[in-house]
C-alpha positions as CSV (number, residue, x, y, z in Angstrom):
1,X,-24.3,97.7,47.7
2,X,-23.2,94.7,48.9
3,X,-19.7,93.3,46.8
4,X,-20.1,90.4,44.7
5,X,-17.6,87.0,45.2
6,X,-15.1,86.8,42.4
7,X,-14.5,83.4,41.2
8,X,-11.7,81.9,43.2
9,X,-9.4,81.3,40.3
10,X,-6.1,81.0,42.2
11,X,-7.5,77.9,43.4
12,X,-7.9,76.5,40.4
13,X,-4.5,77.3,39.2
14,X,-3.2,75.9,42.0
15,X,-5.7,72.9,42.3
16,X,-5.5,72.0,38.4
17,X,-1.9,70.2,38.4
18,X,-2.6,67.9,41.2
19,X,-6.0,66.9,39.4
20,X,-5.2,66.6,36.2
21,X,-2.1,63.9,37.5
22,X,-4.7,62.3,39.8
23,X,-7.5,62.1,36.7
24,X,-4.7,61.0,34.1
25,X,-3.4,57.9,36.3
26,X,-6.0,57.2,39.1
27,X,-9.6,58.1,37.8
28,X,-9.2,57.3,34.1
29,X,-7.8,53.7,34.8
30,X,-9.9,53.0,37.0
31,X,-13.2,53.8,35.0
32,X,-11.7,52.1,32.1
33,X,-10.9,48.9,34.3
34,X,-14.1,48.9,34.9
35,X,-15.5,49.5,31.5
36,X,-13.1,46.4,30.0
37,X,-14.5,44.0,33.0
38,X,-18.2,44.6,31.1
39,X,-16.6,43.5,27.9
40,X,-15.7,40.1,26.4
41,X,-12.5,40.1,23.2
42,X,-13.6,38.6,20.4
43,X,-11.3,36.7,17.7
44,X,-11.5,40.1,15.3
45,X,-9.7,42.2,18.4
46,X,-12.9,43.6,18.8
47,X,-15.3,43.8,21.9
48,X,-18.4,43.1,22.7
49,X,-20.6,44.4,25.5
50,X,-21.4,41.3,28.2
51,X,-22.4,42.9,31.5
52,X,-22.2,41.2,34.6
53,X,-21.1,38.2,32.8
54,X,-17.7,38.2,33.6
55,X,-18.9,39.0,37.1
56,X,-21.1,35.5,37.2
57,X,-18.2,33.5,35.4
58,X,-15.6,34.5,38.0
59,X,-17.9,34.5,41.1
60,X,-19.6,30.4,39.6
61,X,-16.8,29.2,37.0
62,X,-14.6,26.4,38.5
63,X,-12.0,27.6,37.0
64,X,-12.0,30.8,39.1
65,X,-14.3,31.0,41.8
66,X,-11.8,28.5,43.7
67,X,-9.0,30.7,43.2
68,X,-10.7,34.0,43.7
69,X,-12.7,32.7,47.2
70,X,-9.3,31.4,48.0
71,X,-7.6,35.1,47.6
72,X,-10.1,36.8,49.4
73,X,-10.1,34.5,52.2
74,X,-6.8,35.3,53.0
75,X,-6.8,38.7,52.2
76,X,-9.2,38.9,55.0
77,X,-6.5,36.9,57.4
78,X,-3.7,39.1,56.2
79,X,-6.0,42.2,57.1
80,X,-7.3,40.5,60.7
81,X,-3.2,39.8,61.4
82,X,-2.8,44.0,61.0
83,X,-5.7,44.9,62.7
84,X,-5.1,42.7,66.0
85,X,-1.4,42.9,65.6
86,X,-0.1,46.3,63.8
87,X,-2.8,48.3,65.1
88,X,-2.4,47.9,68.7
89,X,0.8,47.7,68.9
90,X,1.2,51.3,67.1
91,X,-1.1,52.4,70.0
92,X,0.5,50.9,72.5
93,X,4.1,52.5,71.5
94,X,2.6,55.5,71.0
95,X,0.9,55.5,74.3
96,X,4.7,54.6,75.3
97,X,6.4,57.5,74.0
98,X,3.5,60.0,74.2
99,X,4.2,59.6,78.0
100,X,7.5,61.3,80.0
101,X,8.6,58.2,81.6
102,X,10.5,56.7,78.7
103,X,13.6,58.7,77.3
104,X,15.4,59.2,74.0
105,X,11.8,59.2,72.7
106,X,13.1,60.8,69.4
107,X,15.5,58.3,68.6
108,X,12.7,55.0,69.8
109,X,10.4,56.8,67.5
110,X,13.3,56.8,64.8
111,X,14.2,53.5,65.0
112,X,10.7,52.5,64.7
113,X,9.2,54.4,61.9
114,X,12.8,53.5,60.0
115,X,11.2,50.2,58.0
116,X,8.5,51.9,56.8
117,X,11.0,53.7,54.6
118,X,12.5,51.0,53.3
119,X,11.9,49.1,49.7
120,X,8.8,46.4,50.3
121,X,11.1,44.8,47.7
122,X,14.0,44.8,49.7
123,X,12.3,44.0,53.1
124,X,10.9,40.9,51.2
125,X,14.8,39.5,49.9
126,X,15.9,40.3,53.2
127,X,13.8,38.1,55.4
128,X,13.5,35.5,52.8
129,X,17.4,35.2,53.3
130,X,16.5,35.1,57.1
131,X,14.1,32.5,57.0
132,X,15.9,30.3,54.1
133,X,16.3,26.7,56.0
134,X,19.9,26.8,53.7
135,X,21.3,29.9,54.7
136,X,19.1,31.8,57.1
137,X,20.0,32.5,60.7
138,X,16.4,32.4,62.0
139,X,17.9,28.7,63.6
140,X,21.0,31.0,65.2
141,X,18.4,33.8,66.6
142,X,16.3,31.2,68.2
143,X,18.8,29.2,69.5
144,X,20.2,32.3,71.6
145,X,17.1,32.0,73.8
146,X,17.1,28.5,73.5
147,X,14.4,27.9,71.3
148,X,16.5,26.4,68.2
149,X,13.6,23.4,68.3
150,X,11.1,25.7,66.9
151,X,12.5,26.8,63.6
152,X,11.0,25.8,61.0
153,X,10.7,26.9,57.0
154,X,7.9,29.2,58.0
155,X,7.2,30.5,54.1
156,X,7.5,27.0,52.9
157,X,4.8,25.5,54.8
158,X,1.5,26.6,53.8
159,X,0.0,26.6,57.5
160,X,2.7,29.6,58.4
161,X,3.4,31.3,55.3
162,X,0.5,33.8,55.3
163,X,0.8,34.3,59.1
164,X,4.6,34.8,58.7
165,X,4.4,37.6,55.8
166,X,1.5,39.4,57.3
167,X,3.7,39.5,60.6
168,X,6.5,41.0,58.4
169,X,4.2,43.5,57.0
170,X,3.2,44.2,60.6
171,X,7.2,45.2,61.5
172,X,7.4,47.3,58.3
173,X,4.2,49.2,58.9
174,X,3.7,49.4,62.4
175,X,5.5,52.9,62.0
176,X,2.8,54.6,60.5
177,X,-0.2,54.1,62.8
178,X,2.5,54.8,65.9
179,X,2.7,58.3,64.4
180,X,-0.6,59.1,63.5
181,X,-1.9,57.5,67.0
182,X,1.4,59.5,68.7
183,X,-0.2,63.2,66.6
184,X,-3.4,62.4,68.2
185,X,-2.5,61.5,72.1
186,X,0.3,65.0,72.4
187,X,-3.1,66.8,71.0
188,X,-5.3,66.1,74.1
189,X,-4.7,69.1,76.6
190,X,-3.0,68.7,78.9
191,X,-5.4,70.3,81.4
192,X,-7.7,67.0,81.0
193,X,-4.8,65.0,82.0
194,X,-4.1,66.8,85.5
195,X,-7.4,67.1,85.7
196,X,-8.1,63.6,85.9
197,X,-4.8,63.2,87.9
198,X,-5.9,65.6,90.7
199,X,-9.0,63.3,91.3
200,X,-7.0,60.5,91.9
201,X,-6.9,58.5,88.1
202,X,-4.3,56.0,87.8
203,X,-2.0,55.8,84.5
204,X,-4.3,53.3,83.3
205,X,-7.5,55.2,84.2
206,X,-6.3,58.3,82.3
207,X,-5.4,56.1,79.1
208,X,-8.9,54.4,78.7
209,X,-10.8,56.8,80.7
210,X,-9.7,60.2,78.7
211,X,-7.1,59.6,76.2
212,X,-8.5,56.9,74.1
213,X,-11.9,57.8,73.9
214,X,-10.5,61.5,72.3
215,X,-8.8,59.6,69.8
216,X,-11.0,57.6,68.4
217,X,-11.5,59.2,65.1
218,X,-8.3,58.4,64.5
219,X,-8.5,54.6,65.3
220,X,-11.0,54.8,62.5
221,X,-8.6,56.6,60.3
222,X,-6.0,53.9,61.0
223,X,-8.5,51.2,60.8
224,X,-9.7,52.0,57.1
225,X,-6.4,53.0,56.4
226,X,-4.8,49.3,57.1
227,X,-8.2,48.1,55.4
228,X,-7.8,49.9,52.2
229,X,-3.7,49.3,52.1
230,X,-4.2,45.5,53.1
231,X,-6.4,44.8,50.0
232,X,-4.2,47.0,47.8
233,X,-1.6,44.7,49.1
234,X,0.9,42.8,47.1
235,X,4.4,44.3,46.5
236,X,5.8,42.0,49.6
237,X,3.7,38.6,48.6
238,X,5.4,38.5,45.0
239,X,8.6,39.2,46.3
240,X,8.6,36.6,48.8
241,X,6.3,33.8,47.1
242,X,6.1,34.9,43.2
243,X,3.2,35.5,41.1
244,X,1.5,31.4,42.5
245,X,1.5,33.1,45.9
246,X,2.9,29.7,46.9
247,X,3.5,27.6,48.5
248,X,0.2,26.0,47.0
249,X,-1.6,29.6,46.7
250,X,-1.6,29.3,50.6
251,X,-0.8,33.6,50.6
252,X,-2.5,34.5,47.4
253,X,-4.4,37.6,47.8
254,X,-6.1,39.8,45.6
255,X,-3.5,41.6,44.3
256,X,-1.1,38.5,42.9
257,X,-4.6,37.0,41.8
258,X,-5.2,40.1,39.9
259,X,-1.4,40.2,38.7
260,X,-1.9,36.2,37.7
261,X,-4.9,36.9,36.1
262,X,-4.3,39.7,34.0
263,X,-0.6,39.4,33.0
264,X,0.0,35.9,33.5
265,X,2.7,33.9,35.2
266,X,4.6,31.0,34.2
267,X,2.9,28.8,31.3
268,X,-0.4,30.6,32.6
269,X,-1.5,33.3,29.7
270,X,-2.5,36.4,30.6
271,X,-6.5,37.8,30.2
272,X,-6.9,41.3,30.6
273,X,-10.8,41.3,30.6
274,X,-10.8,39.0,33.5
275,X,-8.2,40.9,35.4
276,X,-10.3,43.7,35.1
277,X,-13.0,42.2,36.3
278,X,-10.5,41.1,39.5
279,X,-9.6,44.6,40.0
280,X,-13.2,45.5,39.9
281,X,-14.5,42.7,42.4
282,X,-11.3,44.4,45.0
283,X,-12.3,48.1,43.7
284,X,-15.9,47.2,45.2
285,X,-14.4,45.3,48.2
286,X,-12.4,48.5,49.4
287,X,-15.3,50.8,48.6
288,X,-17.6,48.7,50.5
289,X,-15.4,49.0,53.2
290,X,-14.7,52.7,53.1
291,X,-18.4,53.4,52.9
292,X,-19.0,51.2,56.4
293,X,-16.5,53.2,58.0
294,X,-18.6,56.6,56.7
295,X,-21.8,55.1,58.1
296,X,-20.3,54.4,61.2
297,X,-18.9,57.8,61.3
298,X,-22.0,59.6,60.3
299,X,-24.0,58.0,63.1
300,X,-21.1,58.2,65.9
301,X,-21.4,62.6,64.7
302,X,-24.9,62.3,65.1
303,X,-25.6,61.1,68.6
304,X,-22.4,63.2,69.8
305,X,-24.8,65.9,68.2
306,X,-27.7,64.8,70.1
């Protein structure tokens, strides 16, 4: 007589904490952000079931498609800036310290995860103060390699601004997809390695040849990752530029849109049900996104298969 499989109920003890947290704060708001977004306040404090109308009036209304095309726009540009700037540069200092020729690894590797611990709140005072035009010393720095000409207010100006605080999101992050890239390349055996080496593969050979294409589930990883976190993104933009993402909305993104939109700013009232529908137009954006990168990833499985 074969035994019969008792429930696993130490997993759900252990389980049932974590997902009760994660249904209280992330599930339930997220549903219900989407259920007010479907909804339009009426005088009484009541609501009233609309649909996609909210949806329509944010995508066609003047008074919000301009903004909303605006914040998407550059929240694409703030996510191109990580994924051309923070993402190769996290594989090419892991490839860097992943390798025997450089020493003191553990203190580079240190030193260059260290921002990512740091308050985005604080990063963003701290290189305002640097770049102020009053009392910054980004004119000093430059002028020690003799390039004091090129200073300029670079979050003043609303052709540099975005540029400038995606580049400082790239030195804060860059720490994380160093490590995750780093995890991946000490993984590869190092039989491959000598392998290739006996047959007479350069440095540069073994790198593209072998070691990249091993890790390229996790350039995917990293990819939706920085996707996901970019469009989340907006601790560091208020911080620097306030709720108007100035100067002129030049680096408003979803998130201070959203934050504008829902609780106001200045002599701007607030409107929840449109916020909601903000969050639910960046709630689709992300999901869209993630469910490319599963395609992708389903189809890469199956021809490996094959």
């Amino acid at each position: 007589m074969k035994p019969t499989k008792r429930f696993p109920v130490h997993l759900v003890v252990f389980l049932a904490p974590a997902t009760l947290v994660y249904t209280v704060f992330m599930i339930y708001p997220l549903f219900d952000s989407l259920r007010l977004s479907m909804f339009t306040p009426l005088p009484d404090r009541t609501e009233t079931f609309a649909g996609l109308a909210n949806y329509v009036r944010l995508f066609t209304d003047a008074n919000w498609a301009p903004f909303l095309w605006n914040a998407i726009r550059n929240n694409f540009v703030f996510f191109a800036v990580h994924m051309l700037v923070q993402n190769p540069l996290g594989l090419l200092l892991a490839a860097l310290l992943s390798s025997h020729v450089v020493r003191f690894r553990a203190v580079f590797r240190t030193l260059l995860f260290l921002p990512t611990v740091l308050s985005i709140v604080l990063v963003g005072f701290i290189w305002r103060l640097i770049m102020s035009p009053i009392w910054g010393i980004s004119e000093d720095v430059l002028g020690l390699f003799g390039l004091a000409h090129l200073n300029q207010p670079w979050l003043g100006l609303e052709a540099t601004a975005l540029v400038t605080l995606s580049l400082i999101s790239v030195w804060q992050w860059v720490g994380i997809p160093m490590l995750l890239f780093l995890a991946a390349l000490v993984g590869i055996p190092d039989e491959l390695i000598e392998a290739a080496r006996v047959d007479g593969a350069n440095a540069w050979q073994v790198f593209w040849g072998i070691k990249f294409p091993l890790i390229l589930p996790t350039v995917g990883i990293v990819g939706v990752l920085t996707f996901v976190a970019n469009f989340n993104a907006f601790d560091l933009i208020y911080t620097t530029q306030r709720a108007l993402a100035g100067p002129n909305f030049s680096t408003d993104i979803l998130g201070t849109f959203f934050f504008r939109t829902f609780f106001g700013a200045q002599l701007q009232p607030g409107n929840p049900t449109m916020g909601a529908t903000v969050a639910g137009v960046m709630f689709l954006i992300i999901l869209g996104g993630v469910l490319v990168y599963l395609f992708a990833y389903q189809r890469r499985l199956q021809r490996i298969e094959l």
